[in-house]
N, C-alpha and C positions, 0 to 999 in steps of 0.2 A: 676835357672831361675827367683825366686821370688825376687834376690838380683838386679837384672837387670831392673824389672819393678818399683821394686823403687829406684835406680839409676836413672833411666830416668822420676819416678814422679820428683824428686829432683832436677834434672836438667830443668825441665820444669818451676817448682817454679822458679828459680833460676832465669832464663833468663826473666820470667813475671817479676817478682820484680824489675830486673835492667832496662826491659823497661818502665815500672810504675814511678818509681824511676828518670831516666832519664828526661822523658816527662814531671816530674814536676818539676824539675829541672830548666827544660828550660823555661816555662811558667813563671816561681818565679823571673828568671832572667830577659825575656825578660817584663816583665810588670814593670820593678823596671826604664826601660829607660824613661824619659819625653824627650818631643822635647822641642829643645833650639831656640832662635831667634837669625838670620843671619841676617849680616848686610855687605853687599856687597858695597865698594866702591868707584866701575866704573864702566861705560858702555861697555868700550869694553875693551877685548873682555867679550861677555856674559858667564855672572855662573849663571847656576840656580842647587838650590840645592834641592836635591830629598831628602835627610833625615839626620839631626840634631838632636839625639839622644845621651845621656849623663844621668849615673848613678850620685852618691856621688863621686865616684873617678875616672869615666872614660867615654869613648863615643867613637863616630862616626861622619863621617861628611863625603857624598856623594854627587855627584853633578856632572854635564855633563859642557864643556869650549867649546863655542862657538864662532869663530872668525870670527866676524863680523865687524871688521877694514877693511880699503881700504888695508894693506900691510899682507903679512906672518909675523906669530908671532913667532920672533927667541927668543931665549935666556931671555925667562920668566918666573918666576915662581910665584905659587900663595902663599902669606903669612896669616895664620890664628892666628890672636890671640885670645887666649881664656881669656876671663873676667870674674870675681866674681859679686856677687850681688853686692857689692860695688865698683867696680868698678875697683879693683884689677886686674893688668895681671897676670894671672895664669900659663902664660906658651905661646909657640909657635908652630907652626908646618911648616913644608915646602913642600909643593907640585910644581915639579918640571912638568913642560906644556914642553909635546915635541915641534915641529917644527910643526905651523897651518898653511896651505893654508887658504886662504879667501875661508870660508862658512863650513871649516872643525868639524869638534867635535869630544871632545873624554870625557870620563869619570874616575872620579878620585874618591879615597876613601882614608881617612886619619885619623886615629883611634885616639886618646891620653889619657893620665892619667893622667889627671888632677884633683884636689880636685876642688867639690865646683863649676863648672862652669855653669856660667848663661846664657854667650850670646856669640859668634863668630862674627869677626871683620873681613874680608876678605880683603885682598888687594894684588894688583899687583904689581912685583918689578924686575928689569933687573939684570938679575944673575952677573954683574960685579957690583951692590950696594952690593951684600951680603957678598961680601970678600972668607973668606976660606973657599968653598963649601965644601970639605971634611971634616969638623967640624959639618955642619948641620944633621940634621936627615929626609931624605929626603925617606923613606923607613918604612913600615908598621913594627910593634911589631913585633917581632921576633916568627915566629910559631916555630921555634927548642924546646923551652923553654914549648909550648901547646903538646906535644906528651906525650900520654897515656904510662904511666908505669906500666908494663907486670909485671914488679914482684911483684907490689903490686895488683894487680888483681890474681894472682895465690895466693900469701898470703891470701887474702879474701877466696878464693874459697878453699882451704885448711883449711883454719878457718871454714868456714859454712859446709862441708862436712868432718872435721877431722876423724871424730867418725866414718863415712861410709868406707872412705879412709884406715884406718887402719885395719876393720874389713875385707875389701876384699884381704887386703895383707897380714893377716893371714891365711886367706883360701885358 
């Protein structure tokens, strides 16, 4: 019974430390983002951008598309170029605008990795300028790629309890 009460101190450690661990984790990360300056331009339809965030090598860019044209907005999509302090394009991104009735809205988020970026360059462009849409990247980072691996969490946890783990299965 005494193996069990410290088994379960041990596991209690355990899961303090990983949520400790974690929470500061995140904090470390998410203070490292500064907001970038957007530079939207045209009026219609309306983008207003709710948050422009960007590490050393990567970021964010969210925003709500408001169509505020006299016509439905077919076959549009929004182009972001991302710039260096010098003024360097760093790279692009594609945000693909479904089909807007006049006064509609929808919201969009479009992540990238780019080095170094200073400032976002927005602009609109009729999906028969961009050529071979299945060439573009019109779809967030891959979360396949963000999936927590179980074996090396069980490794950990075998590491940190080895010495416990093998003395129970002696017994």
């Amino acid at each position: 019974m005494d193996w069990m009460k410290r088994l379960f101190k041990w596991l209690v450690i355990f899961i303090a430390c990983y949520l400790v661990v974690n929470l500061l984790t995140f904090n470390v990360i998410k203070s490292s983002y500064k907001t970038k300056d957007v530079n939207i331009g045209f009026e219609q339809p309306k983008v207003e951008i709710f948050e422009s965030k960007a590490t050393i090598t990567n970021g964010y860019v969210k925003g709500k598309i408001t169509n505020n044209a006299n016509e439905k907005l077919i076959n549009k999509i929004l182009k972001l170029d991302f710039i260096s302090p010098r003024g360097i394009l760093m790279g692009t991104k594609y945000v693909d605008i479904p089909e807007l009735a006049l006064g509609i809205s929808t919201e969009f988020m479009s992540q990238f990795n780019f080095d170094n970026v200073d400032k976002i360059n927005i602009s609109i462009i009729d999906r028969k300028d961009v050529g071979d849409i299945n060439k573009l990247d019109f779809s967030l980072d891959s979360l396949a790629n963000n999936k927590t691996n179980w074996k090396l969490i069980l490794l950990g946890i075998f590491i940190f309890f080895g010495t416990d783990i093998v003395a129970l299965s002696i017994l």
